[in-house]
Every structure is written in structure tokens, then in C-alpha cells.
NUVEXZA-738048 format. One line per field, with one value per residue (C-alpha): residue number from 1; x, y, z. Coordinates in pm, 1 decimal. Each point is the difference from the previous one (the first is absolute). Layout:
REM residues N
pos = NUM, ...
c1 = X, ...
c2 = Y, ...
c3 = Z, ...
END
This chain:
REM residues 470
pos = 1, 2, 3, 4, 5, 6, 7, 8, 9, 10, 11, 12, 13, 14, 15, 16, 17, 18, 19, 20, 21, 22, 23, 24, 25, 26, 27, 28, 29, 30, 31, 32, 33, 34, 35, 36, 37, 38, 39, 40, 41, 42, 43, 44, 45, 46, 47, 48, 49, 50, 51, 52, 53, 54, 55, 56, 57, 58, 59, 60, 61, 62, 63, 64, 65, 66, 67, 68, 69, 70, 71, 72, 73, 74, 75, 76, 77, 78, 79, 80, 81, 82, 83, 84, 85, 86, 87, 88, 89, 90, 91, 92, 93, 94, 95, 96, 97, 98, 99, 100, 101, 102, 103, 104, 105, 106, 107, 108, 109, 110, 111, 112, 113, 114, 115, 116, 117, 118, 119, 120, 121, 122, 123, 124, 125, 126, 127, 128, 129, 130, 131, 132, 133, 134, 135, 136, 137, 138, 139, 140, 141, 142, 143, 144, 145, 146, 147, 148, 149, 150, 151, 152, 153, 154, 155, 156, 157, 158, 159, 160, 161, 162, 163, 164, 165, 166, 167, 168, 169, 170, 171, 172, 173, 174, 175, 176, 177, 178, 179, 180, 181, 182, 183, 184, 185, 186, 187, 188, 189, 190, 191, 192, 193, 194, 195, 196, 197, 198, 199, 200, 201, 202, 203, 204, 205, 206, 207, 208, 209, 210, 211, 212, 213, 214, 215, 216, 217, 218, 219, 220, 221, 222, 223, 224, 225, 226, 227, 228, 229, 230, 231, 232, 233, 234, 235, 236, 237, 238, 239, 240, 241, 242, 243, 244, 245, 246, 247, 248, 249, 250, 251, 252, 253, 254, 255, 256, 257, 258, 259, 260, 261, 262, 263, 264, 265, 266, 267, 268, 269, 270, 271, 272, 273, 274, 275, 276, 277, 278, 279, 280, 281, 282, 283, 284, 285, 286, 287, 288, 289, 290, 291, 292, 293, 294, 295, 296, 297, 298, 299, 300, 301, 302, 303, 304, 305, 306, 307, 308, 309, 310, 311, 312, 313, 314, 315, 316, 317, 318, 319, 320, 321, 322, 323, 324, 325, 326, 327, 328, 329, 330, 331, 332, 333, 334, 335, 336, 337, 338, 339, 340, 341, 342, 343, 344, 345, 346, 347, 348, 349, 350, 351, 352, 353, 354, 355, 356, 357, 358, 359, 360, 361, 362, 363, 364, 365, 366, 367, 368, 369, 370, 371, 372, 373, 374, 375, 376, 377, 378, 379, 380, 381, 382, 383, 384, 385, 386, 387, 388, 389, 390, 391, 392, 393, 394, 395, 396, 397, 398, 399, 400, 401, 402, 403, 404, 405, 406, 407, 408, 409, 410, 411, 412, 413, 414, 415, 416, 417, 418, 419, 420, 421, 422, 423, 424, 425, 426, 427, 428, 429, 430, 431, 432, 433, 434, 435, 436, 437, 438, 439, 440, 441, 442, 443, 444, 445, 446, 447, 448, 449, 450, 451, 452, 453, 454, 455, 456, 457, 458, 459, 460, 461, 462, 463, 464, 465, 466, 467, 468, 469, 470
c1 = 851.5, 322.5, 173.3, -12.1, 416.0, -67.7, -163.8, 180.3, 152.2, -159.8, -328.7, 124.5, 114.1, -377.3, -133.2, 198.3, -181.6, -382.5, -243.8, -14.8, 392.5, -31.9, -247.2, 184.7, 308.0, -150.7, -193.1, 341.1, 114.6, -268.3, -25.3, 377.2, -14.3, -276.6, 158.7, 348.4, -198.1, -102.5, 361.2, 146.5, -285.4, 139.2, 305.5, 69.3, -45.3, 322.6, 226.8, -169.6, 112.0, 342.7, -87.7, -280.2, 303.6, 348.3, 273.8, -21.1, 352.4, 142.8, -244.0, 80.8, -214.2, -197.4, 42.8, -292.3, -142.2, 34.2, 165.6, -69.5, 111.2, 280.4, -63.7, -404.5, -55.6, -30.6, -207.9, -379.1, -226.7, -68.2, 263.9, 264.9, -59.0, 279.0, -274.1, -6.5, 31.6, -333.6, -172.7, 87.7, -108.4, -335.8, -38.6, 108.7, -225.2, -301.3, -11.1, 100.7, -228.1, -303.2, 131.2, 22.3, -314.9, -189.5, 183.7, -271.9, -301.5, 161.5, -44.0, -344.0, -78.8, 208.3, -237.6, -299.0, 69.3, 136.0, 395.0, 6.6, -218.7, 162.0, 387.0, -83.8, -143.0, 264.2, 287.7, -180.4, -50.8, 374.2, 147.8, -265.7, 182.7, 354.2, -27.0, -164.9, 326.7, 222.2, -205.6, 73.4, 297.1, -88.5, -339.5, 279.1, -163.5, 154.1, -230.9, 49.2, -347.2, -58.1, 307.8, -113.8, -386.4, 139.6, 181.8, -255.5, -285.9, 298.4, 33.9, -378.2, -20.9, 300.9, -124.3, -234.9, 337.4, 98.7, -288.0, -97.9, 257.3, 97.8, -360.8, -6.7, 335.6, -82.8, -340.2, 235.4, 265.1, -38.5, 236.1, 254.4, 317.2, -202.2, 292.5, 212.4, -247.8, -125.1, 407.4, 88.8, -314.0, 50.2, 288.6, -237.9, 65.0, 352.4, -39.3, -239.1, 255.7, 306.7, -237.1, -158.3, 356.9, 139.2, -303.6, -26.2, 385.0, 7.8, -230.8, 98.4, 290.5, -179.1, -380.4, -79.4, -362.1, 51.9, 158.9, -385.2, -233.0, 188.8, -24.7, -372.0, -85.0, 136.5, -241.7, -261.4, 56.2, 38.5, -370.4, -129.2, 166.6, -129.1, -359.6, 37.2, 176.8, -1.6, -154.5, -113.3, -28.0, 74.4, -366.0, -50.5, 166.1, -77.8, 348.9, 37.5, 53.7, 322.6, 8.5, 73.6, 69.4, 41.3, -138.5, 142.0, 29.1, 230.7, 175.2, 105.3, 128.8, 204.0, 156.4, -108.8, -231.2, 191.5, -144.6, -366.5, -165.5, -177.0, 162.7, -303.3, 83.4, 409.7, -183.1, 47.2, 400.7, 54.1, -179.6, 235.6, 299.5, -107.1, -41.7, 385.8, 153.4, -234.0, 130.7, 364.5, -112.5, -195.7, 280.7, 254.1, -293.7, -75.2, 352.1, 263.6, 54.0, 63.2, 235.5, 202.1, 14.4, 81.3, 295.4, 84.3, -31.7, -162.7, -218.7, -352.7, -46.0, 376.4, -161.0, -330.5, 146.4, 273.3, -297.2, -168.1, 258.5, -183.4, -304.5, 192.0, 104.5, -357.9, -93.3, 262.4, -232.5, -217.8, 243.4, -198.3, -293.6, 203.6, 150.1, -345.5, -151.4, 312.9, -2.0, -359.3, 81.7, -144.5, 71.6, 372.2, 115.1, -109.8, 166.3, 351.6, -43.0, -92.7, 295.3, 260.6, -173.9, 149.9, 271.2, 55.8, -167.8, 251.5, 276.9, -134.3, -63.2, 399.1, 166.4, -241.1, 88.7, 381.3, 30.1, -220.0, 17.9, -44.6, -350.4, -92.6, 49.3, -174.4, -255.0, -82.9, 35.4, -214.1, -249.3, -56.7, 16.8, -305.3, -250.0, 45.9, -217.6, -192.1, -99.8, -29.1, -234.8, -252.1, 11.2, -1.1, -33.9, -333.5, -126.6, 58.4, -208.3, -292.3, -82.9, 66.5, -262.6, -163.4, -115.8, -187.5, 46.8, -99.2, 338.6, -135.8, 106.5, 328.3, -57.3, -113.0, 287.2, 234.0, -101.3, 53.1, 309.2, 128.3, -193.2, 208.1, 272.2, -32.3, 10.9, 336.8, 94.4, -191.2, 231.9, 308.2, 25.8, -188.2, 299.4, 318.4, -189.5, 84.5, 272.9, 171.5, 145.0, 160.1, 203.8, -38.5, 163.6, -320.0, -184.9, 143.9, -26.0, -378.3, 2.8, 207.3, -228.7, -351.7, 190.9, 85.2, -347.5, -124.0, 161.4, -86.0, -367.0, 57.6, 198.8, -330.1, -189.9, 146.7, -48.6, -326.6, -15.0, 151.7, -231.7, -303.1, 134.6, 99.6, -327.1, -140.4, 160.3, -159.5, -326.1, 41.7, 143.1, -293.6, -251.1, 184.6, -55.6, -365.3
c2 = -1070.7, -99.6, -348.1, -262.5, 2.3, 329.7, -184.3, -55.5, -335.6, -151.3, 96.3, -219.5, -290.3, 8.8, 7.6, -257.6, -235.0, -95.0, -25.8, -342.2, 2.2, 229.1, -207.7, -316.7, 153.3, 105.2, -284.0, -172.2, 201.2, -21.7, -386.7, 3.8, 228.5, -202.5, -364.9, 195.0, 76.0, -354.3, -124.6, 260.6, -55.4, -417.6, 44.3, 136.1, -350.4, -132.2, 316.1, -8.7, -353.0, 77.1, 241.8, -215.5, -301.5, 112.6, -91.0, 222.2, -52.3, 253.8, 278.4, 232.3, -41.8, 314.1, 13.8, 53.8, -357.3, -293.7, -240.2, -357.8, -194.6, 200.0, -238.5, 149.8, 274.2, 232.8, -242.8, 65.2, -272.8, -273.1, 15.8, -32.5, -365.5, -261.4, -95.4, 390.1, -117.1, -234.2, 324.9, 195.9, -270.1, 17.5, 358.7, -45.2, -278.0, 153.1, 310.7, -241.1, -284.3, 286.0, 143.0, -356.1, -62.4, 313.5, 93.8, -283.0, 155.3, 334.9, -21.1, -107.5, 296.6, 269.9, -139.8, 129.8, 311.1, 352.7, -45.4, 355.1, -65.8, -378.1, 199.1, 299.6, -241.7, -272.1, 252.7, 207.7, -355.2, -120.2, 330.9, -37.7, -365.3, 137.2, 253.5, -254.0, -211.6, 262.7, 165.5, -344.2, 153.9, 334.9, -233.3, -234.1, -309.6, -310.2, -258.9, -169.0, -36.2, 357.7, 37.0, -311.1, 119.1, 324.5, -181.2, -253.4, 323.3, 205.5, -321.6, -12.5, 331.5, 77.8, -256.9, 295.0, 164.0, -232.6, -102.9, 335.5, 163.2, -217.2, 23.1, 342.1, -0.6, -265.3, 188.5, 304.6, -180.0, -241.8, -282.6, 151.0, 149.2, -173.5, -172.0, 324.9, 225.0, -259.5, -51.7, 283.5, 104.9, -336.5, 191.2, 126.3, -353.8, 64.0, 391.2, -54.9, -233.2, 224.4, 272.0, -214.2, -118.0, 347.9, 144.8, -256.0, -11.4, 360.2, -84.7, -400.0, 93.4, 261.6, -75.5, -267.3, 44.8, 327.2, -250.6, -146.1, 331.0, 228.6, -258.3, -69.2, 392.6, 21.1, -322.3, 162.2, 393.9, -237.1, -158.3, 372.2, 132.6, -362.9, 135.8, 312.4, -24.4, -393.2, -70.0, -376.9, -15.7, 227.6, 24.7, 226.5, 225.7, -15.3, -114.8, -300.9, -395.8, -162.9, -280.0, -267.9, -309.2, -118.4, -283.9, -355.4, -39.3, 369.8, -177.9, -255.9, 162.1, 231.3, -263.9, 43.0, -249.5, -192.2, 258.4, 77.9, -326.7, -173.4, 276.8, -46.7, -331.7, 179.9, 105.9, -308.8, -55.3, 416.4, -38.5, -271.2, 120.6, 348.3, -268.6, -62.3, 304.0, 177.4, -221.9, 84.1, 405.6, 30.8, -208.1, 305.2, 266.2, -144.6, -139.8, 159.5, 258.5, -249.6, -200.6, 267.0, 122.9, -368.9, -86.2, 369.2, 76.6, 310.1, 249.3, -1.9, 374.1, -154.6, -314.8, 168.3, 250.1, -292.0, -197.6, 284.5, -70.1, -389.7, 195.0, 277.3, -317.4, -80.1, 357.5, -150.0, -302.7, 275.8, -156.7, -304.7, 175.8, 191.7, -343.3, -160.0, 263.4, -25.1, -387.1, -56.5, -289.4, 84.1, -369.9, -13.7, 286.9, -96.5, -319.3, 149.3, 222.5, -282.8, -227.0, 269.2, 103.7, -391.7, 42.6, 368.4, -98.9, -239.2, 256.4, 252.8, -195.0, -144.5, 335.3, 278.5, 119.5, -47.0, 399.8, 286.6, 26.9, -373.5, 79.3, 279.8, -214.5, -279.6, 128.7, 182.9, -256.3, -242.8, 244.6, 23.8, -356.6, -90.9, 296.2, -13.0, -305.6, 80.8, 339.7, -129.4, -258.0, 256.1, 276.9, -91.6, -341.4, 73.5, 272.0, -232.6, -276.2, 227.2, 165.3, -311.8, 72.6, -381.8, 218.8, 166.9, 379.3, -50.4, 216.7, -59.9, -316.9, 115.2, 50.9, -361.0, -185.8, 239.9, -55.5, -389.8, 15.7, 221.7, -236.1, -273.1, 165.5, 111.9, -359.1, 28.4, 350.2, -208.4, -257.3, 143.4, 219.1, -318.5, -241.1, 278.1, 38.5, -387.8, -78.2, 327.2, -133.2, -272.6, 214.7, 254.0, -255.8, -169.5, 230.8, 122.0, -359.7, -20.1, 362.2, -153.6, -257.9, 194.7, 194.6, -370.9, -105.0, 353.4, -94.0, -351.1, 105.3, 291.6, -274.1, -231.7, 283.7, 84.4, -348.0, 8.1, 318.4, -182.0, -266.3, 225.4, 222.9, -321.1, -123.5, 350.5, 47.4, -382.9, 157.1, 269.6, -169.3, -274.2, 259.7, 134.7, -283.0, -36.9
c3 = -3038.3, 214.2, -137.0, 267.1, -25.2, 199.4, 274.5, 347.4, 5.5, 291.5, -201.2, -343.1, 233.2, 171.4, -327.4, -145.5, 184.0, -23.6, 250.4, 33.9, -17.6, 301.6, 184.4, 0.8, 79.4, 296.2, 110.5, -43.9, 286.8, 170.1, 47.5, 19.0, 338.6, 130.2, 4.6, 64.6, 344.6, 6.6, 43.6, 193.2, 262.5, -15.1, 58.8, 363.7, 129.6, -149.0, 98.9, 353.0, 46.6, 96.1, 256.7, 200.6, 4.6, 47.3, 170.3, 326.2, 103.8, -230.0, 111.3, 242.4, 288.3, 117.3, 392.7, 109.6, -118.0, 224.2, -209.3, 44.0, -334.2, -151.0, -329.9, -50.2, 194.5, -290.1, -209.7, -13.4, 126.1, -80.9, -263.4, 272.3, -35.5, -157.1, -244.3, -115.2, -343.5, 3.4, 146.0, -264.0, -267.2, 166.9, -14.1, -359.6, -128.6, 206.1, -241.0, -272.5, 33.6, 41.8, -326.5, -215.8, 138.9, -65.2, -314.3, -165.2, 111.1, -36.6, -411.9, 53.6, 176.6, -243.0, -262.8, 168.4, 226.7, -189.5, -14.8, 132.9, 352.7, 22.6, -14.1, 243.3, 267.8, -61.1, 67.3, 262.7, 240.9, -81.2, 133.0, 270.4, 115.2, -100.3, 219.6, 279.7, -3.7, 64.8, 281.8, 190.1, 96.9, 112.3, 233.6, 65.7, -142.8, 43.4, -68.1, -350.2, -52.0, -46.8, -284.2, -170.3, -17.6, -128.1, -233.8, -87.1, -99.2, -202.5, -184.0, -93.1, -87.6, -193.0, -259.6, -117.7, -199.4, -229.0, -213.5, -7.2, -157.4, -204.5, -114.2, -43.8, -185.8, -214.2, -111.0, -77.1, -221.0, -266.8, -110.4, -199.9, 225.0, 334.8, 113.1, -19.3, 152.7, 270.0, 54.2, 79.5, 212.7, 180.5, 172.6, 269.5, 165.7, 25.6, 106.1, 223.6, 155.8, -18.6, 182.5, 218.9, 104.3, 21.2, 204.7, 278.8, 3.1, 133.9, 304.7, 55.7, 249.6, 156.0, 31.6, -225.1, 16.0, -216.4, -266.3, -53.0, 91.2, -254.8, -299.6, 118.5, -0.2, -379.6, -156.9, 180.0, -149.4, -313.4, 10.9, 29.5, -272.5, -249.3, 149.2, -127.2, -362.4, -108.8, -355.0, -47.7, -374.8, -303.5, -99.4, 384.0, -180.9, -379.6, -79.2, -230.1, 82.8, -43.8, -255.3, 266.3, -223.1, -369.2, -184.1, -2.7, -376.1, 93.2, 316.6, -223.8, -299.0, 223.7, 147.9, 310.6, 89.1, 309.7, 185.6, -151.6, -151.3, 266.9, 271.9, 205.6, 116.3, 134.4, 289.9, 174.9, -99.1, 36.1, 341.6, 93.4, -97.7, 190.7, 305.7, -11.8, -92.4, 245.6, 284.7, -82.4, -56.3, 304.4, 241.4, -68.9, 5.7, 390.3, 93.3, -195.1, 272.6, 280.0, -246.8, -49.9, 387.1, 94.2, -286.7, 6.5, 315.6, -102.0, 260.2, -75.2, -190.2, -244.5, -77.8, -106.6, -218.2, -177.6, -46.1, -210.7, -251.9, -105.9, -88.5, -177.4, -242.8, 9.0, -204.7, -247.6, -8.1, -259.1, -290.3, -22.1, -58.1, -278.8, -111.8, -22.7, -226.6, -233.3, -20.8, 48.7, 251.5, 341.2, 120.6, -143.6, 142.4, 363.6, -65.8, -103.9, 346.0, 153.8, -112.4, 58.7, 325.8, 195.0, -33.4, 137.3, 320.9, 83.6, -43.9, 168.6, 271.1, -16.4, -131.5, 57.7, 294.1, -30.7, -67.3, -21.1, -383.0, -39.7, 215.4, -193.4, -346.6, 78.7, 207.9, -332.6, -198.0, 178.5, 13.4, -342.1, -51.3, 281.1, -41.4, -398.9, -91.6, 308.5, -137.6, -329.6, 100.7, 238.7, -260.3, -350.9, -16.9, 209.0, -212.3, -272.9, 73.7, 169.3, -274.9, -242.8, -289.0, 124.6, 279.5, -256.7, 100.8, 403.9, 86.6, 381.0, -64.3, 59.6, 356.1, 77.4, -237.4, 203.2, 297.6, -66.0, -85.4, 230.1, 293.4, -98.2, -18.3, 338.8, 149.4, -114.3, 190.8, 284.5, 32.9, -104.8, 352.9, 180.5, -115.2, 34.8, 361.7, 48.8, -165.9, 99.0, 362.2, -223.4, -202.8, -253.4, -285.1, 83.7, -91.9, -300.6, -102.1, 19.0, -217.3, -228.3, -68.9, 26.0, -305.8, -205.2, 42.7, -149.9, -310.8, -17.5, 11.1, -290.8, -160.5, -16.5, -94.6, -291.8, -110.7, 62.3, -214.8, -267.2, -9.7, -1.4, -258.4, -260.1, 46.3, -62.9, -335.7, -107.2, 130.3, -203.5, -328.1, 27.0, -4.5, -327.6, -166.6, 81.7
END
């Protein structure tokens, strides 16, 4: 009988690992693919921006055009416009409005429907109207109506991602390293970005409808490949269940009870405080492109790619995840990120683009910073309270609490590109200045959470204690 030392060792590291080891590692990659597709398929729009408005005098006019406004004649209508900016904070709140909106009934319906069937067709329809907006250019659609009905049905049904993986995930993986794990597969929101970014940046100077149809093609080829190999739940595969929470007597022996006893009732404060910090996240996602093209004075493809470098700070944001699991405070760490985030805003709006390694830094840096407690708050925080043991085992629960606090939150990325859209023609300070506050109010409501937490948690222990003496 050969000793297993004498086996290859890509055969001991496979073995190493169980089944169910093997299983959630690869459902982890799964999910993280599919709402990496999500985001790349978003963010076009924002790179794309620059190219539909630009300033036509420093382009070299082809000859064979008859030229009759040397300011627009390369702009696209109806973006040509001196209101450009309002335009594009239509097009903007359209799909985001649609996705606030449909993001509550989307939880509803991830409770009911197979998350398998509800993925595949969610992905499938939004490459369907990603690809739509981009083939405006090669029918040489101008009307607004058509973008912002595009935009308005990609908002509806890219609501289908969310909930659903973070359902699925959150069935895989119990409590114990969740804000790690959840941290660091959270980065698909800033990869998608960066690749999103990087794709339509190769085809926004040259056809910019290939900047939407490529991205569109991949979340579709995405939805057939969750059809074909997506598991829902450990037991579809006889692999064990996750421990997904601990007692409170446990919670507060450990010490960790700010974020456990009564943890139910966060959803409101975590939902507001993902309003805020959602607002100031989902400004740069739409906007940061067009800052740094206008302060810069950047082409469209440079600004793109610089602005790739806010969400490669936002895959740092996995630390708080990290931090949360070591401290046990999910609410004090976004509040630290939160309080240190203010500040950094202002300076990068004053400093940041005083040299290119001043950029890089604080682009980084704010990154970080913004999508941090935003990430936190989606991913673990989330899992946290949807599988809460109040909820008494219903794990697709988790879909529904999800989906509710990722709704609110997406008032916030509503309004955040609606206001930058009319504030913007005032003056970029201005705008910073309304970012900077959306961030202060974040933490004030965390702040009055934890209070609240407090309270609940005192009046637990005399619960508790009372009944020990009966």
C-alpha cells in the first residue's frame, strides 16, 4: 500500500479540502463572477459621458462633414445641449429610480421563485437592455426617450442580483469569519467597475456603442452559465448548513452584543446609513469620470481608466470586513470609516489633482474610505441580521431583509447622481460639499444607533437578571 506522502501534490492539496470546503469555495466564485458582471454591465454610462459631451473645438474636424457649430458638432444628440449635465442626471436617475424602486419588490420575489431561474433571467434581460443602449448609436437614435426607457427597464431588472446572491452566499457561510469572507468577495463591485471602465474605454473614442454591447454580451454569457451550474443551498447537494448565529446569553458574554441583541431592529439605522454613504458611493461610480475630464482636462478613454483607481481603494474597503470580525463591532467600524472618510473628500477635491501621484493617493484612499462601510453594510451586516436566530431558521429571509436594506439604500445612489447633476453647473466645490455632508449624516445615524443598541442591550441584561431571581 503506497503512503499518501507519495501522492502528487496537487492530489494532497485537493484532498486537503472537504467537499463542502470545495463547494463553497466554488459557489464563492460563482456569485462573485455573477454580480462582477452586474457592475461591469453599469458602468459604460459614466465613461460614455465624456464622449456624447465634449468640447468639439479641440477635435480635428473630418472634411467631409459640413460643419455648422464648431463648439457641438461632434457631440451626440441631444446631449449637445448646454443643459448636457441635467440630461445625463436623467439618464442616471431613470435606471436608478427603477432600481430603488424595484429593489423592494425584488426581495419579495427572491423569496418565492428558485434563486437559480430568478439569476439566469435577471442577467439574460439586463444584457438584453445593455446591449439596446449602445445599439442607439450604430440606429442613430437621438431621442432621449429611448435611452431613458432603456435605462428605466435595466434599472428594474438589475434589482434581481443583489438579493440573490447575497442569499445564496449567506445560505453557504455561517457567522463566524462572514465579514472577512463577504469582504473580500464584495470586491466584485469594485472589479466589475475597473473592467467595466477598462472595456468601454477601448471603444468610447471610437464607437461608443461597443462600450455598452460588449459589457451587455458578458452578463448575458453570465446568466447561462448561473443556469447551468448555480447551487441554492447546501442541502442540493448533501453538504452541511453553516451555523449562521449564536445565542444571546453567548453574544453577551463575548462581548459582542452592540451588534447582536435586538440586531433585528439595525435594519432601519443600517438602511439609513446605507442611504448616505450610498449617495456619496454611487455620485463617483456615475460622475467621477466627467469630474476628472472637466478639473483634469482629461480625454474620455484617460479619465475612465484614472477613475478605475477610486474603486481599486474600494477592494481595500475588504479590511473592514476583516476589522469587524476581529472587534466584533460591525457599527463602529463603519463609523471610524465614516469619520475619517470627511475629511478626505475635501482634500481630494482641493489637492487631488495637484499631481499625478497626489491623484493616484487619494483617489485610493478615498476609495477605501466610501465603499468600506458601504460594503460592510450590503454584505455582512445584511447576512447578519437575515439570518438573526429571531427569524427562527427562515434563511430566505435573508433575501427580503436584503433587499430592504439595499432599497433604501438605493434612494441614496438615486439622489446622489440627481443632485451632482444640479449642483454640478455651480461648481464642483459644490458638490463635494453636499458629499461631504451625505457622509456626516451617515455617521450621525450609526451614532444614534449604537445608542439605541445600548439601551436595548441594558435593558436586556435586567430582563435577564429579573428572570434569575424569579
Amino acid at each position: 500500500m503506497k503512503m499518501k506522502s507519495s501522492l502528487a501534490p496537487g492530489i494532497r492539496l485537493i484532498t486537503n479540502f472537504s467537499r463542502d470546503s470545495w463547494y463553497r469555495g466554488f459557489i464563492l466564485i460563482l456569485t462573485f463572477l455573477f454580480y462582477t458582471a452586474y457592475h461591469l454591465s453599469r458602468k459604460p454610462i459614466s465613461i460614455v459621458k465624456s464622449e456624447l459631451h465634449r468640447n468639439c473645438s479641440n477635435v480635428i474636424q473630418p472634411k467631409d462633414i459640413n460643419i455648422t457649430n464648431n463648439v457641438t458638432w461632434c457631440d451626440w444628440p441631444p446631449f449637445d445641449q448646454d443643459n448636457y449635465q441635467t440630461l445625463f442626471g436623467v439618464l442616471d436617475n431613470c435606471f436608478l429610480v427603477a432600481y430603488a424602486i424595484g429593489m423592494f419588490f425584488s426581495g419579495i420575489f427572491g423569496e418565492r421563485l428558485p434563486l437559480r431561474y430568478y439569476l439566469s433571467i435577471g442577467m439574460l434581460m439586463s444584457g438584453l437592455f445593455t446591449c439596446l443602449f449602445g445599439l442607439g448609436f450604430y440606429w442613430n437614435i437621438h431621442s432621449l426617450g429611448y435611452y431613458a426607457f432603456v435605462q428605466v427597464m435595466n434599472g428594474l431588472v438589475q434589482t434581481t442580483g443583489w438579493p440573490a446572491v447575497v442569499a445564496c452566499v449567506g445560505n453557504w457561510f455561517g457567522k463566524g469569519k462572514r465579514g472577512f469572507i463577504m469582504g473580500v468577495w464584495n470586491s466584485h463591485t469594485s472589479v466589475g467597475n475597473i473592467l467595466g471602465s477598462l472595456i468601454a474605454g477601448v471603444f468610447v473614442s471610437t464607437a461608443w456603442g461597443l462600450s455598452f454591447i460588449v459589457p451587455g454580451i458578458i452578463i448575458a454569457c453570465t446568466g447561462v452559465l448561473c443556469f447551468f451550474f448555480l447551487v441554492e443551498k447546501p442541502e442540493d447537494v448533501n453538504c452541511s448548513s453553516p451555523q449562521h448565529h449564536v445565542s444571546y446569553k453567548s453574544n453577551v458574554s463575548a462581548g459582542n452584543s452592540n451588534d447582536s441583541v435586538g440586531i433585528i431592529n439595525g435594519v432601519v439605522e443600517f438602511s439609513l446609513c446605507l442611504l448616505f454613504a450610498k449617495l456619496v458611493s454611487y455620485t463617483f461610480l456615475y460622475w467621477l469620470p466627467l469630474y476628472i475630464s472637466n478639473v483634469a482636462h482629461f480625454e474620455a478613454k484617460e479619465a475612465g481608466d484614472m477613475s478605475t483607481l477610486f474603486d481599486v481603494g474600494g477592494i481595500l474597503g475588504i479590511l473592514a470586513g476583516l476589522v469587524s470580525d476581529y472587534t466584533g463591532g460591525r457599527a463602529s467600524t463603519c463609523c471610524v470609516m465614516l469619520v475619517v472618510a470627511a475629511p478626505m473628500l475635501f482634500l481630494y477635491n482641493n489637492i487631488g489633482q495637484r499631481s499625478l501621484g497626489t491623484t493616484i493617493g487619494m483617489l485610493l484612499l478615498c476609495g477605501a474610505l466610501v465603499n468600506g462601510p458601504y460594503a460592510l453594510i450590503t454584505t455582512a451586516v445584511s447576512a447578519d441580521l437575515g439570518t438573526h436566530e429571531s427569524l427562527k431558521g427562515n434563511a430566505r429571509a435573508l433575501s427580503t431583509v436584503t433587499a430592504i436594506i439595499d432599497g433604501t439604500g438605493s434612494i441614496g445612489a438615486a439622489l446622489g447622481p440627481l443632485l451632482a447633476g444640479v449642483i454640478s453647473p455651480t461648481g464642483w466645490n459644490n458638490v463635494f460639499y453636499m458629499l461631504i455632508s451625505a457622509d456626516v449624516l451617515a455617521c450621525l445615524v450609526r451614532e444614534q444607533s449604537l445608542s439605541v443598541h445600548s439601551h436595548r442591550i441594558n435593558l436586556f441584561l435586567f430582563n435577564a437578571n429579573a428572570n434569575q431571581l424569579i
